[in-house]
N, C-alpha and C positions, 0 to 999 in steps of 0.2 A: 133375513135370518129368523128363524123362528124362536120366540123370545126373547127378541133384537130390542124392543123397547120395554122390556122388564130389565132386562142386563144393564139397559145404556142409563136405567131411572136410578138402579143400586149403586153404580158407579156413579154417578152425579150426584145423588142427594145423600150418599155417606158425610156423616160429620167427621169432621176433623180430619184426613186422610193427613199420611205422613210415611216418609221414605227415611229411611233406616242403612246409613254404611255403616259396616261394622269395621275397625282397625285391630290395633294391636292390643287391645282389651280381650277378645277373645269371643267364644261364642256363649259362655254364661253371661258375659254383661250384655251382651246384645238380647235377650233371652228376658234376664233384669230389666232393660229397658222398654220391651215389649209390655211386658203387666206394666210399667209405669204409663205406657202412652194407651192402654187398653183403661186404664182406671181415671186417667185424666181425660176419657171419653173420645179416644181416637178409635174411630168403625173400620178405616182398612189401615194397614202396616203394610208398605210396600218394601221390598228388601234389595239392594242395587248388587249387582254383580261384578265387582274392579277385578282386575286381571290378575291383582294380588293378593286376593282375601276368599276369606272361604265360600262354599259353592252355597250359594243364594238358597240352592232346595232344600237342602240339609237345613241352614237356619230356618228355613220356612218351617220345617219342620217339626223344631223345636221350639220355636214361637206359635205354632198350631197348638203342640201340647202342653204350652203353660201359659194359654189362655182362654177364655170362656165364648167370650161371642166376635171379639175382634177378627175381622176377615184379615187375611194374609195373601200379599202378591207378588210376584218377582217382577222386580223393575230396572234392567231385563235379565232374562240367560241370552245370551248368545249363543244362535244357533251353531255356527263354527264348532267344532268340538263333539258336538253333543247331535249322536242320530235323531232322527223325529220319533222312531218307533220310539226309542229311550225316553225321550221327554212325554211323550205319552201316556210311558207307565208310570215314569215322575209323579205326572198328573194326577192321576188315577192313583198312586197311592197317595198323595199329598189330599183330594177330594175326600178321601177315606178318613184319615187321619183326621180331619179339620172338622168333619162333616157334616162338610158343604160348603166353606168357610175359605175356600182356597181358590185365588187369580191364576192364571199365568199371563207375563210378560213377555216376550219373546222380539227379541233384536238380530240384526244380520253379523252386527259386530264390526269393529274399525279391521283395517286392511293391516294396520301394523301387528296387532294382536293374533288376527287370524294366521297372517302368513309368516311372520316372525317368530312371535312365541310361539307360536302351534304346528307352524313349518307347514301349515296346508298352501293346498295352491289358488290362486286367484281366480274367483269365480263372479259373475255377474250379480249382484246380489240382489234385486229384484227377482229375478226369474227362478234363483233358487230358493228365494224365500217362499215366492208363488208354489212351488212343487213341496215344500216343506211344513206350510201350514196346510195344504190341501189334505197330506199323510196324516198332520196330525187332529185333526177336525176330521176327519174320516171315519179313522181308528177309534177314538172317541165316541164319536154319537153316531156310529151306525156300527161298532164290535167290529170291526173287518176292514183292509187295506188289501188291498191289489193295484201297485202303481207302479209302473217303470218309467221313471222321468228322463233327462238329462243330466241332472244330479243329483238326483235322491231315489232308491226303490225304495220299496218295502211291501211284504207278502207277512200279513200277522194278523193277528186275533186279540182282541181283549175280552179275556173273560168273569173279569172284576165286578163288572156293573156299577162300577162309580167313573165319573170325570166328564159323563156328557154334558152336563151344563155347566161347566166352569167353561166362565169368561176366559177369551183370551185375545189380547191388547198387543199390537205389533208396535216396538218403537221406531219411528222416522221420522226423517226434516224436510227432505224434499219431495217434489211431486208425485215420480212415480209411486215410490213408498209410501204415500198417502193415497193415493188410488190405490194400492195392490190393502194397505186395511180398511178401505170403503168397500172393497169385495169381499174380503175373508174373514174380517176382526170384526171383534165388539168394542174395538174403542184405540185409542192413538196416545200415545206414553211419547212423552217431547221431556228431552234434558239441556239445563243448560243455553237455552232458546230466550233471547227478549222478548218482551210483549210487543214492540212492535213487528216484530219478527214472526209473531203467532197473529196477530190483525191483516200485514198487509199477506204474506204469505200459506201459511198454515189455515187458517178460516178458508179462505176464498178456493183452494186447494178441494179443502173435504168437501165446500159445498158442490162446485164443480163434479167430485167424481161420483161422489154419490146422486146428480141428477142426470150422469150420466147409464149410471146404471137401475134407475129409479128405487134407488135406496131415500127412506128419509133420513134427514142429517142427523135429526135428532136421538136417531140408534143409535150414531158414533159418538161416544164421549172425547172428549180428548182433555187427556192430563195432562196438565205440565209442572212438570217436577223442578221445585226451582229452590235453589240455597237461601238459606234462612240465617240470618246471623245477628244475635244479638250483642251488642257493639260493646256493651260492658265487661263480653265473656270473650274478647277476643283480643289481647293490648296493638297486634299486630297488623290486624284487620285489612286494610289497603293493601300493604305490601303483601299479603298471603296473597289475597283475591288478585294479583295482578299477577300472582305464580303461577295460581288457579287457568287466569284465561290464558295467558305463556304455553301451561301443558296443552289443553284444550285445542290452541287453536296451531296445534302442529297435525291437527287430524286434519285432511282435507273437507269433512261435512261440517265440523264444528266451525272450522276457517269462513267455508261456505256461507252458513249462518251469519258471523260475527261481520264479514264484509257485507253479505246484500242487506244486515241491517245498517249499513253505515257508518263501518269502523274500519272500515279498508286501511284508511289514511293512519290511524294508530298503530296497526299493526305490521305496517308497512314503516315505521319511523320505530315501533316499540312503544311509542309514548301511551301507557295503559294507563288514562287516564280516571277520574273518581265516574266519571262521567258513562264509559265504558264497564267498569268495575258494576257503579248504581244499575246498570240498563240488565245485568246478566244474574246480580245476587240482590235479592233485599235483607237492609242493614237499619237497623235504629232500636228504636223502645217498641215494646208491644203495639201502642198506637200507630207507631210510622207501619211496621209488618202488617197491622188489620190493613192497615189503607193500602200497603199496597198488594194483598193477598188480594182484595175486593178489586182492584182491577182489572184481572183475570177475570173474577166471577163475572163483572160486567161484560163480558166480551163473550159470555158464555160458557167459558173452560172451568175443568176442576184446577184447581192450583193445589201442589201437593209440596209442602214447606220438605226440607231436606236436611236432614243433620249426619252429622258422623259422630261415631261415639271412636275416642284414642287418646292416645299421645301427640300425635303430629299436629301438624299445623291445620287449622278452621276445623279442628276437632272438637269436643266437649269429652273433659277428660275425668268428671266425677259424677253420681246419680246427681249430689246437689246442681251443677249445671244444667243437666239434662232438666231436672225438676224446674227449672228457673226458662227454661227455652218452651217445655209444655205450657208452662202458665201461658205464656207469651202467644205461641200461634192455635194452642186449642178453645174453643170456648164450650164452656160446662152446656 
């Protein structure tokens, strides 16, 4: 891709990256927390998409406009829902607004959400992801789309002149979808994933597709966005994180994950042990999160800490918390 290793260098060598759910707080406090994680010297803000909170663009939006130089990315939208023309123009005004300053994420989305809350029908999701970032990489950096897939047209124009060079990162766990972003993306957004799960699986995966298509590897970044909890700010901490992996692993990819890393036998009994809990979130004092941030970076990957700002549970419910959790995974 043409400025495959500029993109993959920006994404890699930003300091401090940090993923952002917003709750029952609203969208000025996430907005608030932004400028605090922009001033505590966080270079991108990534912003998560839950099926119950407001739409990632929008806040991207408004975290674009009240702040200076922090880059801002969706981590992910799900394509479900959402035409590729649409995300497109997202794009392209999100590029504008930022400018220059703005990611896209882009996921297939879980099966229950899709077809449940969305009442769409069940579609192969490789193949239409492949037809759907092709629309949107198109439309983008060359003005113009002429495609009739199997599940996605689109016949359109952009005549903005912003969004051609924004990055964009597909999120997936398994193999194909790790080949189909060694062909389309500039980089690979993993949630919720062990480190061993990203070493024996995920690595071996990227290098694989990309030497099959003679990509170097080191265009693909791959983030992994992993929960970050400091243990003083949580009384209930275990029992949350074992709700946590409860929801989780009723999705069949996230299941997928949590077994071939070696937890079958837990979640097969329930027994959600500190052991399982430790392998999926990191939890302690600032020194326990540097060490175990740094593991990731050893392996090559960006590791992107994760917090929620609310009410509920493994939230951070005041700026003082938030303020106490930057200290912790940024460094000046």
């Amino acid at each position: 891709m043409t400025g495959a290793l500029t993109v993959a260098d920006g994404l890699r060598r930003a300091a401090n990256p940090l993923l952002l759910t917003s709750g029952a707080h609203g969208l000025s406090a996430t907005v608030d927390r932004a400028r605090m994680a922009e001033e505590a010297g966080a270079e991108y803000l990534w912003l998560s998409q839950p099926p119950d909170g407001h739409d990632s663009a929008v806040i991207a939006a408004a975290c674009a406009a009240a702040t200076r130089s922090m880059h801002i990315g969706t981590g992910v939208i799900p394509a479900a829902g959402h035409h590729p023309v649409h995300i497109a123009q997202t794009v392209s005004a999100l590029a504008d607004l930022s400018g220059g300053r703005f990611a896209l994420g882009l996921g297939a989305g879980h099966p229950f959400v899709n077809e449940f809350v969305l009442g769409l029908a069940p579609v192969p999701p490789v193949a239409a992801m492949r037809e759907y970032l092709t629309i949107v990489r198109t439309l983008l950096g060359e003005g113009r789309v002429d495609f009739a897939g199997r599940h996605h047209t689109a016949h359109a124009s952009n005549l903005t002149g912003h969004g051609a060079g924004v990055p964009i990162l597909l999120g997936g766990m398994r193999r194909r979808m790790i080949e189909l972003a060694a062909e389309l993306a500039d980089g690979l957004l993993l949630w919720l994933v062990p480190l061993r799960y990203v070493e024996e699986h995920v690595l071996p995966a990227v290098h694989d597709a990309c030497a099959r298509i003679g990509r170097d590897p080191a265009t693909l970044p791959v983030l992994v966005e992993v929960p970050v909890y400091l243990a003083g700010d949580h009384p209930n901490l275990e029992r949350d994180l074992e709700g946590l992996v409860i929801q989780y692993a009723m999705m069949p990819a996230y299941r997928h994950v949590f077994e071939t890393s070696g937890f079958g036998d837990r979640l097969a009994t329930g027994d959600i042990d500190r052991a399982m809990t430790g392998a999926i979130a990191i939890t302690g004092d600032a020194g326990e999160i540097a060490g175990r941030l740094e593991e990731f970076r050893t392996l090559g990957c960006v590791p992107v800490p994760t917090a929620a700002i609310g009410d509920g549970p493994l939230a951070l419910d005041t700026p003082a918390a938030f303020e106490r959790y930057l200290k912790a995974v940024c460094v000046a």
